[in-house]
C-alpha positions as CSV (number, residue, x, y, z in Angstrom):
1,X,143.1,96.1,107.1
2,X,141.9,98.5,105.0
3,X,139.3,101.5,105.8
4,X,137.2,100.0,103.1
5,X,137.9,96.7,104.5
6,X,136.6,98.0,108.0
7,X,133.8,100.1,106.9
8,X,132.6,96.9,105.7
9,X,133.2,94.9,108.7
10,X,131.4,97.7,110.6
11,X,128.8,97.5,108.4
12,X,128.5,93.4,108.6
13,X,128.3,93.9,112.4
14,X,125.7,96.3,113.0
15,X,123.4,94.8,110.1
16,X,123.9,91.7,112.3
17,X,123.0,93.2,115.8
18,X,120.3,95.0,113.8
19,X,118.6,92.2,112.7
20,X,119.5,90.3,115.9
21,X,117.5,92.7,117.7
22,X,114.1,92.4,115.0
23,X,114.4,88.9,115.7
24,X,114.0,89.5,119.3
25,X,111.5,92.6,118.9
26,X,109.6,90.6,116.1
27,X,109.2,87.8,118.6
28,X,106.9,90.1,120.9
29,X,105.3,92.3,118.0
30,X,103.0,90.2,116.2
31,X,100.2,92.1,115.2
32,X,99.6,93.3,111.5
33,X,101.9,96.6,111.7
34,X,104.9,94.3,113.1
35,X,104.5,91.8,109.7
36,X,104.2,94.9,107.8
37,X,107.3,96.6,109.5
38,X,108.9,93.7,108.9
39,X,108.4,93.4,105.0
40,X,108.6,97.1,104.4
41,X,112.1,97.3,105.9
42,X,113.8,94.5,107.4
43,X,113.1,92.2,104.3
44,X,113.7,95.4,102.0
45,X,117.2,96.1,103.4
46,X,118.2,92.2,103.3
47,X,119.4,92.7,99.6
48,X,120.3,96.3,99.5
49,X,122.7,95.7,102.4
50,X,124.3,92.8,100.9
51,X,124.4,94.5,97.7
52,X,126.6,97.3,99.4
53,X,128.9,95.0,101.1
54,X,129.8,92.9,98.3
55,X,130.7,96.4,95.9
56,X,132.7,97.1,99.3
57,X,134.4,93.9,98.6
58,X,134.8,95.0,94.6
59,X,136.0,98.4,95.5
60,X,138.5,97.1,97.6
61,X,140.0,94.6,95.0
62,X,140.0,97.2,92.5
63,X,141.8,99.9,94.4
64,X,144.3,96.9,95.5
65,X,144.8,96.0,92.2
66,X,145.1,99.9,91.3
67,X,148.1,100.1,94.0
68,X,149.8,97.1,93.3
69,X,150.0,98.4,89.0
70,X,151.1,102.3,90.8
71,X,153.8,100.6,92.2
């Protein structure tokens, strides 16, 4: 596995236990500064997380493909 390959993994996983753990915290905070923690930042880092991953995943092809044409 590659480092890129594991930075993403590493990545994956926390954003996982992260949002594990708002789903249990969101569960006991539902006043009107919990919904608005939660749209401010959990539901702004949904696509800005996935959008890092997936150009992990591109970066990773592309150096792959750049190794395989060194060699």
């Amino acid at each position: 596995m590659t480092s890129i390959n594991r930075a993403r993994e590493n990545i994956l996983n926390e954003w996982k236990l992260l949002r594990h753990k708002w789903e249990n915290t969101k569960s006991q905070w539902k006043d009107k500064a919990g919904i608005q923690f939660e749209k401010e930042y959990m539901e702004e880092f949904d696509p800005t997380v996935t959008a890092a991953l997936d150009k992990l995943t591109e970066l990773n092809k592309v150096i792959s493909q750049a190794k395989r044409n060194i060699n």
